[in-house]
PQR file with spaces between the fields and no chain letter, atoms N, CA, C, O and H, PARSE charges and radii, in Angstrom:
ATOM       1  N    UNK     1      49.286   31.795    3.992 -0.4000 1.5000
ATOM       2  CA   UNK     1      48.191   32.738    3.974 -0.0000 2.0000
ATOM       3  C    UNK     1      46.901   31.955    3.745  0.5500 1.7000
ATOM       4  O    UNK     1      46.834   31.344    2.678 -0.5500 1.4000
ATOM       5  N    UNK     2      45.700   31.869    4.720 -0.4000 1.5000
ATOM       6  CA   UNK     2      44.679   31.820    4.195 -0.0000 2.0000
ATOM       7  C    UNK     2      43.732   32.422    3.346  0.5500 1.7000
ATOM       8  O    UNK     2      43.536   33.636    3.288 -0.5500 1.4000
ATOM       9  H    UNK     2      45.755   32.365    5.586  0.4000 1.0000
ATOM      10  N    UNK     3      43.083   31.472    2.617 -0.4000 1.5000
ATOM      11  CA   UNK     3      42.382   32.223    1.371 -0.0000 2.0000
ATOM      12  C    UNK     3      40.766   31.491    1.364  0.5500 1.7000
ATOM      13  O    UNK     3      40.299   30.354    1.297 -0.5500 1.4000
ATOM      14  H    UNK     3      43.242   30.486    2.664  0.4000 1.0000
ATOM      15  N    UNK     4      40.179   33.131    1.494 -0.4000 1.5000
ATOM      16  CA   UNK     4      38.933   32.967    2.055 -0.0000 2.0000
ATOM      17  C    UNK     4      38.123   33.811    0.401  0.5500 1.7000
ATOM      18  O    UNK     4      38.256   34.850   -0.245 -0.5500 1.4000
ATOM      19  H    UNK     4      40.559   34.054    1.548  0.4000 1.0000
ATOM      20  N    UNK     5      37.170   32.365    0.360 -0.4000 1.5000
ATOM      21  CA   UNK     5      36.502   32.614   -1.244 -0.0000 2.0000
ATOM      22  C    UNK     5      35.505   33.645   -0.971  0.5500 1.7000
ATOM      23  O    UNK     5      35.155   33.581    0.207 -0.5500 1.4000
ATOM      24  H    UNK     5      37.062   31.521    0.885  0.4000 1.0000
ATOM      25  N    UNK     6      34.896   34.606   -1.648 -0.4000 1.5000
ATOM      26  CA   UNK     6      33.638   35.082   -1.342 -0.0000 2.0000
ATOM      27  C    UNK     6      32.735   34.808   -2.792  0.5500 1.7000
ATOM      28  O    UNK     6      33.095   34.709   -3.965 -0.5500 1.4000
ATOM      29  H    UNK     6      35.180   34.658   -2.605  0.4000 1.0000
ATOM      30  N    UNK     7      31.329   34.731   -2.097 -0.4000 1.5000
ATOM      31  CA   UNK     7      30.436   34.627   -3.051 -0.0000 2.0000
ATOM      32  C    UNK     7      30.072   36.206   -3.790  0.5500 1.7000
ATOM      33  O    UNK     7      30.216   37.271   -3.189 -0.5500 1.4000
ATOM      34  H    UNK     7      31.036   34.810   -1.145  0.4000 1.0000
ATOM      35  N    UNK     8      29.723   36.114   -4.788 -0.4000 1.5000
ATOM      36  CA   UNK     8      29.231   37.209   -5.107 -0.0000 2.0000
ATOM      37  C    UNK     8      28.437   38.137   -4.324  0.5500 1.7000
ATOM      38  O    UNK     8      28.948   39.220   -4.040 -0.5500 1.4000
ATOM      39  H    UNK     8      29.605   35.249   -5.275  0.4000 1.0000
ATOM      40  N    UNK     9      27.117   37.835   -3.885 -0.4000 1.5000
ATOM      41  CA   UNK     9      26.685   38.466   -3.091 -0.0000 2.0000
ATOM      42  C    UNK     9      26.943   39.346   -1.824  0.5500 1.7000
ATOM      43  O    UNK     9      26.508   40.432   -1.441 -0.5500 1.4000
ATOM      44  H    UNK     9      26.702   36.955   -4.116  0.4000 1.0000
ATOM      45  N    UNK    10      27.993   38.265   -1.242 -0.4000 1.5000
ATOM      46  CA   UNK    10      29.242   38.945   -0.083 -0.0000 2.0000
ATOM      47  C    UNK    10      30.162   39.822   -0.855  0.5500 1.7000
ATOM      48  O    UNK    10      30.529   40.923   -0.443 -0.5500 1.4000
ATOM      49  H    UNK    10      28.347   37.383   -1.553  0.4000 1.0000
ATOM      50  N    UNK    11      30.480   39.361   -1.855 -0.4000 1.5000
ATOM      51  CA   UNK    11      31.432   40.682   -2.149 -0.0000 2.0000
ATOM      52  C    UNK    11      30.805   42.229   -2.478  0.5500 1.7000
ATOM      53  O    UNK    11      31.296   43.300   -2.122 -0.5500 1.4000
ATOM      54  H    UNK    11      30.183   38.467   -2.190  0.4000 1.0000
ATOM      55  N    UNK    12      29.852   42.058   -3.086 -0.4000 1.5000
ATOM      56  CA   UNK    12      29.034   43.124   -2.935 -0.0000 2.0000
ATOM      57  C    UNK    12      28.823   43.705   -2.258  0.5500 1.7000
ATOM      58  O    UNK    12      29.173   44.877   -2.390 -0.5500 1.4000
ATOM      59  H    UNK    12      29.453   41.188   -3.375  0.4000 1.0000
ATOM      60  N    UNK    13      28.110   43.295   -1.070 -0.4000 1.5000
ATOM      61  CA   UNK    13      28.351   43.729    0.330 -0.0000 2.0000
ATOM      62  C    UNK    13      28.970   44.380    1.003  0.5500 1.7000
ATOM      63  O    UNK    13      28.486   45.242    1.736 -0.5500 1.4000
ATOM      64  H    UNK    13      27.825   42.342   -0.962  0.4000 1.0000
ATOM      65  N    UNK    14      30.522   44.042    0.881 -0.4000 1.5000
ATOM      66  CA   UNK    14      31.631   44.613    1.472 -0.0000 2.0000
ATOM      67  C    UNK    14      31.649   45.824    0.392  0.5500 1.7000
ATOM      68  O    UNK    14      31.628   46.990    0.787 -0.5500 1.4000
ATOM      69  H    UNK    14      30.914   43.342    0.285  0.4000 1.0000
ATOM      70  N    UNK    15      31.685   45.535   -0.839 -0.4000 1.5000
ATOM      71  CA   UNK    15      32.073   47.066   -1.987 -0.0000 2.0000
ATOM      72  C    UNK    15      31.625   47.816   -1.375  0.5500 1.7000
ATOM      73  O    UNK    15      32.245   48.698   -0.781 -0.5500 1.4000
ATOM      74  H    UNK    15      31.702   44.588   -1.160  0.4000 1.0000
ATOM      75  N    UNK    16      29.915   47.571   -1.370 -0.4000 1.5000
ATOM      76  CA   UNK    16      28.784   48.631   -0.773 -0.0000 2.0000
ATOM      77  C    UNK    16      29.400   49.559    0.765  0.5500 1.7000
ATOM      78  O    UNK    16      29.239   50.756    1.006 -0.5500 1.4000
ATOM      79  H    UNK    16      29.412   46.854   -1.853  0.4000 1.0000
ATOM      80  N    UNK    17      29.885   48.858    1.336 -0.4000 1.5000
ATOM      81  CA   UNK    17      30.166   49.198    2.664 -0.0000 2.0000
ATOM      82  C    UNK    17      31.074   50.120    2.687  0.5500 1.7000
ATOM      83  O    UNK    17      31.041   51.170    3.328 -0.5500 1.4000
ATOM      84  H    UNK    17      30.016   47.886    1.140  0.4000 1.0000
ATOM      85  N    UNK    18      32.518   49.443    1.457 -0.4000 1.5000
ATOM      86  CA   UNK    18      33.226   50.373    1.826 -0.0000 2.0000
ATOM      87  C    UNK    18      33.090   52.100    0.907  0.5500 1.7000
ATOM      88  O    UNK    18      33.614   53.171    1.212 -0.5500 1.4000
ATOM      89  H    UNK    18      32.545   48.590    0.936  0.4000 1.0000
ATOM      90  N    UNK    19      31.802   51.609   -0.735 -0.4000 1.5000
ATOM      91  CA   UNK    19      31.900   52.781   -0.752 -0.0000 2.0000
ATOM      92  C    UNK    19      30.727   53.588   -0.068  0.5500 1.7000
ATOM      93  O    UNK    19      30.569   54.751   -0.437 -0.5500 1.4000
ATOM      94  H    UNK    19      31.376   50.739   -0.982  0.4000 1.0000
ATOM      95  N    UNK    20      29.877   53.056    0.915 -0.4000 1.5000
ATOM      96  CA   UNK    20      29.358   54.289    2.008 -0.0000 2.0000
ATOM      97  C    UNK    20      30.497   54.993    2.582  0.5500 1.7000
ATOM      98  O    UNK    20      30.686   56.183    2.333 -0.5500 1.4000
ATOM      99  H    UNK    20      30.006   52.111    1.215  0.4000 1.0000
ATOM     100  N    UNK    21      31.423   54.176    3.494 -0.4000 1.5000
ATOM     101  CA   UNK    21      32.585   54.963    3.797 -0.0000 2.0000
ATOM     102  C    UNK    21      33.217   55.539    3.223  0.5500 1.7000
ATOM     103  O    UNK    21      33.095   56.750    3.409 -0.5500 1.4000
ATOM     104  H    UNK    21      31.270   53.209    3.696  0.4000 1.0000
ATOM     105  N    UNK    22      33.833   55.279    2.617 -0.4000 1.5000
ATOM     106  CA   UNK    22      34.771   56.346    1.084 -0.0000 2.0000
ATOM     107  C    UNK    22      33.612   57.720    1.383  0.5500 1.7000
ATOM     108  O    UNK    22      33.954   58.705    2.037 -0.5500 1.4000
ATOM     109  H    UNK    22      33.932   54.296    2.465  0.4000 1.0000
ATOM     110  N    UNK    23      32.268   57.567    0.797 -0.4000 1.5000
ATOM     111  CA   UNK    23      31.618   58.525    0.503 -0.0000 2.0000
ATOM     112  C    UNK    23      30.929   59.513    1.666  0.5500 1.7000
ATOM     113  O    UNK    23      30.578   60.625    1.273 -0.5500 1.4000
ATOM     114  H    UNK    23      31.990   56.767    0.265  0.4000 1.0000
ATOM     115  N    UNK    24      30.818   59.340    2.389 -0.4000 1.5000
ATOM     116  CA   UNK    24      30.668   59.334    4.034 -0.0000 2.0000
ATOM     117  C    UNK    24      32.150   60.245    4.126  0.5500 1.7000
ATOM     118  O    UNK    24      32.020   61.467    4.066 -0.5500 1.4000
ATOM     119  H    UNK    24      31.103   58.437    2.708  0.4000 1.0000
ATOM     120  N    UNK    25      33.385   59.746    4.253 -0.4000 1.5000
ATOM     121  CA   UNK    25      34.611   60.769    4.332 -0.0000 2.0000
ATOM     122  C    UNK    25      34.067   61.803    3.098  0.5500 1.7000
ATOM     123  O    UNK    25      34.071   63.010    3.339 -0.5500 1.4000
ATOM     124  H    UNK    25      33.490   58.752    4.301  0.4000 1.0000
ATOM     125  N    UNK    26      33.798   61.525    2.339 -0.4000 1.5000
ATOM     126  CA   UNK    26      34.267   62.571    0.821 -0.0000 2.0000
ATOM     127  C    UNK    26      33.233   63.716    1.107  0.5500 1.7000
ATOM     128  O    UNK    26      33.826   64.767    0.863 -0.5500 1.4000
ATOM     129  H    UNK    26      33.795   60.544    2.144  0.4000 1.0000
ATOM     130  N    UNK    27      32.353   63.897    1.387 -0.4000 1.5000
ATOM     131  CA   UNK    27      31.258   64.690    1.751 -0.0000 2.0000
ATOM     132  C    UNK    27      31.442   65.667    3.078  0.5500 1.7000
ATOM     133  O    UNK    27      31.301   66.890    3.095 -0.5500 1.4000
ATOM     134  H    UNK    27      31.872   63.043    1.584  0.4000 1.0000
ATOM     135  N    UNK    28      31.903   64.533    4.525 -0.4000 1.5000
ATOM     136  CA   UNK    28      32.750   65.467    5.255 -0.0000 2.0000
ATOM     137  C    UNK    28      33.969   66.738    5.140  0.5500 1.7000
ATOM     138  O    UNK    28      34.193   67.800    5.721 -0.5500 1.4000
ATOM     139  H    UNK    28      32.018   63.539    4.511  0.4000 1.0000
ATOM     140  N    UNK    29      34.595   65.929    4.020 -0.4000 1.5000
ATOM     141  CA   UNK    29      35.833   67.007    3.684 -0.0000 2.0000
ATOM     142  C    UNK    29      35.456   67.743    2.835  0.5500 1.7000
ATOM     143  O    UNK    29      35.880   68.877    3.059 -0.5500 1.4000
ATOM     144  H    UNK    29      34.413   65.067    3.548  0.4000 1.0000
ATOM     145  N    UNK    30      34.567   67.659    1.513 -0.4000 1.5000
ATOM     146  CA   UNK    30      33.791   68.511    0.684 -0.0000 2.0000
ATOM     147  C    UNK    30      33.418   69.717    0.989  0.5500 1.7000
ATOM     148  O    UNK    30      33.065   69.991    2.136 -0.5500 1.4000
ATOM     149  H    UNK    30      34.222   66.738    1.331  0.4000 1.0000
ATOM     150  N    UNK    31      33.444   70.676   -0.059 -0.4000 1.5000
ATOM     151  CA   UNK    31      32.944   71.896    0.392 -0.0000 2.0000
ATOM     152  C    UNK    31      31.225   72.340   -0.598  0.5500 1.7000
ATOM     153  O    UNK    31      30.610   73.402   -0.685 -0.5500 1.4000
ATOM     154  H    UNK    31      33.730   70.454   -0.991  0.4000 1.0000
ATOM     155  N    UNK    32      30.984   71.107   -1.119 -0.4000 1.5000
ATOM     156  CA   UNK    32      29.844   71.099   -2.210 -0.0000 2.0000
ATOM     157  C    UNK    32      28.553   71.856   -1.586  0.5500 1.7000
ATOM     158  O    UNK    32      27.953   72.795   -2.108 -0.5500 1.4000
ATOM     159  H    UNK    32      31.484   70.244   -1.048  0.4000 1.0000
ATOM     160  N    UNK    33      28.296   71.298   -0.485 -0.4000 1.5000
ATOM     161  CA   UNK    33      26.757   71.243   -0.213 -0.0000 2.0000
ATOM     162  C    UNK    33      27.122   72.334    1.234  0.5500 1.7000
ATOM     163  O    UNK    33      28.251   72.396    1.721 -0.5500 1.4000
ATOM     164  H    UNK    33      28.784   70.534   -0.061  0.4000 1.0000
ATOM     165  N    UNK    34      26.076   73.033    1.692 -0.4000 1.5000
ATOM     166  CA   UNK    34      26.042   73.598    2.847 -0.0000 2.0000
ATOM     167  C    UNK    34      26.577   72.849    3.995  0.5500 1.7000
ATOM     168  O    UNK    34      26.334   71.643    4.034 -0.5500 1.4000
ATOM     169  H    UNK    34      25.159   72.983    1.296  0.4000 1.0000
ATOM     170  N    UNK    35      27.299   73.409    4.973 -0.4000 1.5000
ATOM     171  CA   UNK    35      27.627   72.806    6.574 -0.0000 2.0000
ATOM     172  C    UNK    35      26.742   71.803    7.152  0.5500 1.7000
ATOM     173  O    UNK    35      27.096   70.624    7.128 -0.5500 1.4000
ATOM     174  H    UNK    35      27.496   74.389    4.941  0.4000 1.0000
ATOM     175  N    UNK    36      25.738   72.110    7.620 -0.4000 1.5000
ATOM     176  CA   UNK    36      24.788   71.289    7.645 -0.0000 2.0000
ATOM     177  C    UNK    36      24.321   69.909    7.084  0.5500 1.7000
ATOM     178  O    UNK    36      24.271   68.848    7.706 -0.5500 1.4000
ATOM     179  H    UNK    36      25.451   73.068    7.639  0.4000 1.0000
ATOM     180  N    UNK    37      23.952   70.166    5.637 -0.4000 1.5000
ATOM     181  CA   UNK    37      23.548   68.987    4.664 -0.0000 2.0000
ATOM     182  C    UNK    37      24.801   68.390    5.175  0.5500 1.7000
ATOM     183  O    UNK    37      24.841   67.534    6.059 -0.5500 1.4000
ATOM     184  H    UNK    37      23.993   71.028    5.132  0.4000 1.0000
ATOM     185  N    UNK    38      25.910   68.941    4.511 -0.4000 1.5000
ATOM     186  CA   UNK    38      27.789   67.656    4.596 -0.0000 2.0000
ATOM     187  C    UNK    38      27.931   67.481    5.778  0.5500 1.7000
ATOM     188  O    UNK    38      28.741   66.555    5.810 -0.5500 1.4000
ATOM     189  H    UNK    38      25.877   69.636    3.794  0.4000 1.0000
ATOM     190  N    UNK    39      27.675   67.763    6.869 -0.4000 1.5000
ATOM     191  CA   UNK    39      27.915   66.783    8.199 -0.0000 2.0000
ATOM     192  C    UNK    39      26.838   65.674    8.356  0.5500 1.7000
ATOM     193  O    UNK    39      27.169   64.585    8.825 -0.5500 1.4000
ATOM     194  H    UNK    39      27.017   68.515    6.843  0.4000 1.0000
ATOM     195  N    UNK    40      25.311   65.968    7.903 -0.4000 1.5000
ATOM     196  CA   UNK    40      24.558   65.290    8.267 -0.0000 2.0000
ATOM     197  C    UNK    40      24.632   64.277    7.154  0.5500 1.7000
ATOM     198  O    UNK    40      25.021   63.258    7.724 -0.5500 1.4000
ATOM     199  H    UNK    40      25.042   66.853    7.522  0.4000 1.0000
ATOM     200  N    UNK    41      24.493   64.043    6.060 -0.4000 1.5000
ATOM     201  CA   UNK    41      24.605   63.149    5.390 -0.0000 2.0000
ATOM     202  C    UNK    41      25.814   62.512    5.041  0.5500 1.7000
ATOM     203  O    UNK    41      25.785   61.515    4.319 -0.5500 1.4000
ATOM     204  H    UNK    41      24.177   64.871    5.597  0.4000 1.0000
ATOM     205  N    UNK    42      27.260   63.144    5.628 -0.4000 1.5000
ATOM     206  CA   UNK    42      28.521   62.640    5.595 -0.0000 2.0000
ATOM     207  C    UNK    42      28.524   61.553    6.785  0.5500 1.7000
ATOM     208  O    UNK    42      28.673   60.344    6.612 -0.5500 1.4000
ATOM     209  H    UNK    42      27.284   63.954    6.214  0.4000 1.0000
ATOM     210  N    UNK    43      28.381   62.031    7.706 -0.4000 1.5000
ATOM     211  CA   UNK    43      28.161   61.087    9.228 -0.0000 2.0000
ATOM     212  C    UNK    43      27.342   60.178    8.631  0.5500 1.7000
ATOM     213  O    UNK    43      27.963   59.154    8.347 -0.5500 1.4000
ATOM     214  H    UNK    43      28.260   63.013    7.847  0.4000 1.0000
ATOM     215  N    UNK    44      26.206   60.150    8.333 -0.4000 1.5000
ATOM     216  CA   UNK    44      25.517   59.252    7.912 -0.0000 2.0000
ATOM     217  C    UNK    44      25.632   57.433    7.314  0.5500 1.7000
ATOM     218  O    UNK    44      25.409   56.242    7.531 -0.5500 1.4000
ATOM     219  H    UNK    44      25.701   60.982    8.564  0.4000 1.0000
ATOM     220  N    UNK    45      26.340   58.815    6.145 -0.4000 1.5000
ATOM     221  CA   UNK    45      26.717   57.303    5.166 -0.0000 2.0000
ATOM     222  C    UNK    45      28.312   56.577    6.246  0.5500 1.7000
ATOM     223  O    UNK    45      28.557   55.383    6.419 -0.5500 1.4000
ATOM     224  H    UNK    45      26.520   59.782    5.969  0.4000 1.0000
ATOM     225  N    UNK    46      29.107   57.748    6.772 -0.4000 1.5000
ATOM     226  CA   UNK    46      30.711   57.101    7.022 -0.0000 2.0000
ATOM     227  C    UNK    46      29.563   55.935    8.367  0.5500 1.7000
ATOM     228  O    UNK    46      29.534   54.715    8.212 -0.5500 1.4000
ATOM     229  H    UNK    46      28.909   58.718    6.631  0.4000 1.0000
ATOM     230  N    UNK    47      28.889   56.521    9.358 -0.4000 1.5000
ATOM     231  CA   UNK    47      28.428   55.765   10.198 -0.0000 2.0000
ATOM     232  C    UNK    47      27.887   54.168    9.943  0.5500 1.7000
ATOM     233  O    UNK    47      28.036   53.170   10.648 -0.5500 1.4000
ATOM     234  H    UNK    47      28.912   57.513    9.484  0.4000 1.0000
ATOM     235  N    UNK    48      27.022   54.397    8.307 -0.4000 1.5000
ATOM     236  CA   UNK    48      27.001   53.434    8.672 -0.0000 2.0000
ATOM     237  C    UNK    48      27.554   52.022    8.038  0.5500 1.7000
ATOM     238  O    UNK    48      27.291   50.854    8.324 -0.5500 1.4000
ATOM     239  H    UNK    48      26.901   55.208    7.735  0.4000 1.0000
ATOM     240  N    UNK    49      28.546   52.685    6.931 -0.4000 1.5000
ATOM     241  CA   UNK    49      29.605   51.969    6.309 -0.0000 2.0000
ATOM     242  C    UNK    49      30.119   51.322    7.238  0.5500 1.7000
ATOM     243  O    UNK    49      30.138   50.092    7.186 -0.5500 1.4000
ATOM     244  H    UNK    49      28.760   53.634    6.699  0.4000 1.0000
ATOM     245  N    UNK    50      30.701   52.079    8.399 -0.4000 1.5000
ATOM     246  CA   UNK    50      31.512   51.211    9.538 -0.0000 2.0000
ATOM     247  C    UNK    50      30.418   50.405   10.548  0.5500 1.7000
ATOM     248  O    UNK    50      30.809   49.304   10.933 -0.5500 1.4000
ATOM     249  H    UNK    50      30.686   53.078    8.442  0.4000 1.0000
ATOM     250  N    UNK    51      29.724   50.634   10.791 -0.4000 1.5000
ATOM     251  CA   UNK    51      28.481   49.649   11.630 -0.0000 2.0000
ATOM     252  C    UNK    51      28.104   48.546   10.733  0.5500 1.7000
ATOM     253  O    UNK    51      27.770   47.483   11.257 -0.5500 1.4000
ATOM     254  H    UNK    51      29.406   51.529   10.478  0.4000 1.0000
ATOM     255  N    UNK    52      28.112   48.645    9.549 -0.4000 1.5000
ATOM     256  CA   UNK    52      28.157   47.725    8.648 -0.0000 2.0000
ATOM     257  C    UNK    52      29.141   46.800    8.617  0.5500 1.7000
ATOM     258  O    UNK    52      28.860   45.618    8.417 -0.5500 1.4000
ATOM     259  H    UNK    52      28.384   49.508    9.123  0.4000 1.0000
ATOM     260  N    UNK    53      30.475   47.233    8.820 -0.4000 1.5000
ATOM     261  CA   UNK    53      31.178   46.315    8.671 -0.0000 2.0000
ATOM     262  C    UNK    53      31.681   45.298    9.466  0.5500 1.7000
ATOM     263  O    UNK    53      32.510   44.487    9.055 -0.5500 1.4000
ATOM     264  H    UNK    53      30.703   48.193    8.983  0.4000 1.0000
ATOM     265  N    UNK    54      31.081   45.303   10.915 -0.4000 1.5000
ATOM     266  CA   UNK    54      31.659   44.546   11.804 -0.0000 2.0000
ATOM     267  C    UNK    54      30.929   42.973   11.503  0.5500 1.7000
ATOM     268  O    UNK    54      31.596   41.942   11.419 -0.5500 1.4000
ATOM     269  H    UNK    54      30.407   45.962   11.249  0.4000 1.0000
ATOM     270  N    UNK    55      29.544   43.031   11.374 -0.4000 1.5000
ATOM     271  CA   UNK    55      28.603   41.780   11.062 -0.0000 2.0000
ATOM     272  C    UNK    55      29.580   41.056    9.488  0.5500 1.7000
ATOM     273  O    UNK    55      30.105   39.943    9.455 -0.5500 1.4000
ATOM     274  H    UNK    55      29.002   43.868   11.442  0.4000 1.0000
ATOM     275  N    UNK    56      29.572   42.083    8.357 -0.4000 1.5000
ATOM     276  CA   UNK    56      30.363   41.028    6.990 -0.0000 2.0000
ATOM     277  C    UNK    56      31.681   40.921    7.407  0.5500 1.7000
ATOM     278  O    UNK    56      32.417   40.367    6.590 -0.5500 1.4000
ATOM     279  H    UNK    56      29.146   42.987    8.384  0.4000 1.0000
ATOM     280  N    UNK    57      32.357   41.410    8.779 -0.4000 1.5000
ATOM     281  CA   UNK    57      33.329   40.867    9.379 -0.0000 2.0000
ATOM     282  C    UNK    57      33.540   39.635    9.809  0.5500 1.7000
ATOM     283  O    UNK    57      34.495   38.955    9.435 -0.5500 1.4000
ATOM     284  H    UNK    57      31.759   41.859    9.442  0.4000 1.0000
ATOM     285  N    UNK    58      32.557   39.208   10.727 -0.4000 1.5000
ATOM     286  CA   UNK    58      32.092   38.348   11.357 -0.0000 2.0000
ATOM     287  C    UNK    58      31.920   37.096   10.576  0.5500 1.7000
ATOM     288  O    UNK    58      32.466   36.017   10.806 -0.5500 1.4000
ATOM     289  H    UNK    58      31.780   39.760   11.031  0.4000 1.0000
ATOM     290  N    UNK    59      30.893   37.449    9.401 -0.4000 1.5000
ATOM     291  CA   UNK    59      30.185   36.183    8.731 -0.0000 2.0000
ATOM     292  C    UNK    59      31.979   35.751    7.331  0.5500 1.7000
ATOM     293  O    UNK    59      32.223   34.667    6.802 -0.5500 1.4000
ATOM     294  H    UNK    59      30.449   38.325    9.215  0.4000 1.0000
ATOM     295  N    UNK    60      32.554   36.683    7.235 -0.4000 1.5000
ATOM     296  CA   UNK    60      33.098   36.226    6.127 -0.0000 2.0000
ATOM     297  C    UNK    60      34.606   35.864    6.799  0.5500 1.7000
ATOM     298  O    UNK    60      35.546   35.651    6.033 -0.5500 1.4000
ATOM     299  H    UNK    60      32.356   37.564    7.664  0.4000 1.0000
ATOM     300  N    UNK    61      34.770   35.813    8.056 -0.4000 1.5000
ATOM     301  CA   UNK    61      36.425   35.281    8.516 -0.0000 2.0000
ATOM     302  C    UNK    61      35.708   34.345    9.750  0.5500 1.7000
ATOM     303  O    UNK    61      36.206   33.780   10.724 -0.5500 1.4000
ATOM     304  H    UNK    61      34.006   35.987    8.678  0.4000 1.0000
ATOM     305  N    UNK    62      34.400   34.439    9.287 -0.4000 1.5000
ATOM     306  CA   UNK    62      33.971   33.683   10.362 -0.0000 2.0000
ATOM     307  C    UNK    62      33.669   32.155   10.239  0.5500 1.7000
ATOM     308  O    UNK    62      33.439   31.181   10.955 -0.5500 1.4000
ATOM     309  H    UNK    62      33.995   34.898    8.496  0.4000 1.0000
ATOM     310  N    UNK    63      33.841   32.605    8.517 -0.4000 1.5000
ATOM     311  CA   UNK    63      33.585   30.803    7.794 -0.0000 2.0000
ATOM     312  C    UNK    63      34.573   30.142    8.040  0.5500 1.7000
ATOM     313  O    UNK    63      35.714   30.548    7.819 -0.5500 1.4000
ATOM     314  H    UNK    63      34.028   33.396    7.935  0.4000 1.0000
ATOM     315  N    UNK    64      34.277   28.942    8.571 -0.4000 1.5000
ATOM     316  CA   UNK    64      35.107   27.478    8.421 -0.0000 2.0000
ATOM     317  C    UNK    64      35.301   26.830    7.188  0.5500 1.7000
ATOM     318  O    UNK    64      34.867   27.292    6.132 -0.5500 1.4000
ATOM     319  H    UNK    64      33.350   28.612    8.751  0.4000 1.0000
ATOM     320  N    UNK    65      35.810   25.986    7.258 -0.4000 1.5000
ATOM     321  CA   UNK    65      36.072   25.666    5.521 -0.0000 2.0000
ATOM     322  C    UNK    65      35.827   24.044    6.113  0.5500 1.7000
ATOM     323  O    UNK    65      35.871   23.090    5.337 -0.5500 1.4000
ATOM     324  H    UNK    65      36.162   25.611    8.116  0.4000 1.0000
């Protein structure tokens, strides 16, 4: 298995990302806020958790050692 270090800053990064997504789903399925508000700010955050993640994809399996 390779073992790929991250710096702090990168790991952060990725947390951040994945909890837009987490939170992005949780808001979609929620019944808290009006129809409206929870699609628009659910899409939002899930959108851009995952658009986010392809670039700290890239840079962090992308390192050579």
């Amino acid at each position: 298995m390779k073992e790929i270090g991250l710096r702090p800053p990168e790991l952060s990064l990725v947390a951040g990302t994945r909890a837009m997504l987490g939170a992005g789903i949780a808001l979609l399925l929620a019944e808290r806020l009006d129809k409206e508000q929870r699609k628009a700010v659910g899409w939002t955050l899930f959108l851009t958790g995952l658009i986010s993640t392809v670039p700290l994809g890239i840079m962090i399996f992308g390192k050579r050692d």
